[in-house]
C-alpha positions in Angstrom: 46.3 59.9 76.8 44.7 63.1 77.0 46.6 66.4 77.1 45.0 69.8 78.4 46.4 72.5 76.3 44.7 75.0 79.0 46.8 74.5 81.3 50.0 74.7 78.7 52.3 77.6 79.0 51.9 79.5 75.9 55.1 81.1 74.3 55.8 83.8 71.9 58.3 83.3 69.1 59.8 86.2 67.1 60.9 85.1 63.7 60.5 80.8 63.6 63.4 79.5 61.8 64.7 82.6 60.2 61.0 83.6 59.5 59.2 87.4 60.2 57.2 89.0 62.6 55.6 86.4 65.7 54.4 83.6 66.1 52.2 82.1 69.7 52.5 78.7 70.4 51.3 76.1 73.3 53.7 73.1 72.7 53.4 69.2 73.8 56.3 66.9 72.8 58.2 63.9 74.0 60.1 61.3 71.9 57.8 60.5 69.2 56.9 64.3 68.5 55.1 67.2 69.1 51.6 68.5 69.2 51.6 72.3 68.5 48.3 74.6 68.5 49.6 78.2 67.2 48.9 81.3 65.5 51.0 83.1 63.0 49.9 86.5 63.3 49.2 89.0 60.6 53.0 89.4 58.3 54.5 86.5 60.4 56.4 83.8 58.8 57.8 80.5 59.9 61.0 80.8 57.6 62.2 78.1 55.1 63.5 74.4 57.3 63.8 71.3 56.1 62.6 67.7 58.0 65.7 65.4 58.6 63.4 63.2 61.0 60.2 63.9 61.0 56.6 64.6 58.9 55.4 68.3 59.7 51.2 68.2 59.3 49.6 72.0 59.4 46.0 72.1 59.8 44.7 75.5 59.5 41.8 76.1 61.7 41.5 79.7 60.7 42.9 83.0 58.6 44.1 82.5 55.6 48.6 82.4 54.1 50.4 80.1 51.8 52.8 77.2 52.2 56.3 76.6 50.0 57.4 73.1 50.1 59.8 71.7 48.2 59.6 75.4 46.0 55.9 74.8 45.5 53.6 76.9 46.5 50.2 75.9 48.1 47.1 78.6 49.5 46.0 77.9 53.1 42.9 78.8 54.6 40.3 77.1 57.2 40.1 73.5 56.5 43.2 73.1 54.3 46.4 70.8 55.7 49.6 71.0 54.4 51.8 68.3 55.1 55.8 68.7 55.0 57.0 64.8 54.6 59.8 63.7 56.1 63.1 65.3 53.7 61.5 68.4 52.4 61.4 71.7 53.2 58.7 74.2 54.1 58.1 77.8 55.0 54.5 79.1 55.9 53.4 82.7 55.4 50.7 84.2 57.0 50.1 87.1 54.2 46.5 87.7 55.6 45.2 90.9 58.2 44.2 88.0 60.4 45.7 85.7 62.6 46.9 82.1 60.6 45.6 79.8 63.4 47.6 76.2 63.2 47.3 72.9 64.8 50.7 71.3 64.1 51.5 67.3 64.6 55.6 66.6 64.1 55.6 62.7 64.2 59.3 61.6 63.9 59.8 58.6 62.1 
């Protein structure tokens, strides 16, 4: 399967889950989850959710923020992924001056 994310509408979210500032996301998702390039921008959270159904994997392709899961907290920058198994909860911060860029799998399970 191959999925164009150019030609993917992209959307902009104020406040994710109870979270600050904006986020940008282009979003791909269908029964068995959800493929997710986005950017946190600068001050932007996603707020604190848990994952009835689902693992949550973050790969940060740039800009740099933290991860709380499960009340521990983890640094993010380029290269790092932070995974969110299935039954825990997550927020992720972007506390840098540049943009957190993501690319986000949800694989329910």
């Amino acid at each position: 399967m191959r999925i164009d994310f150019n030609e993917v509408e992209e959307v902009t979210i104020p406040g994710m889950n109870h979270g600050t500032g904006t986020m940008s996301a282009k979003m791909y998702m269908d029964k068995q989850g959800k493929i997710i390039p986005c950017v946190i921008h600068p001050g932007g959270s996603i707020g604190l959710h848990k994952h009835e159904t689902s693992d949550d994997i973050n790969y940060v392709c740039a800009g740099h923020g933290k991860a709380v899961c499960d009340g521990q907290e983890e640094i993010l920058s380029a290269g790092i992924c932070h995974i969110c198994k299935k039954g825990s909860e997550h927020s992720i911060i972007n506390d840098g001056d540049e943009d957190l860029v993501l690319l986000t799998v949800v694989v329910e399970r």
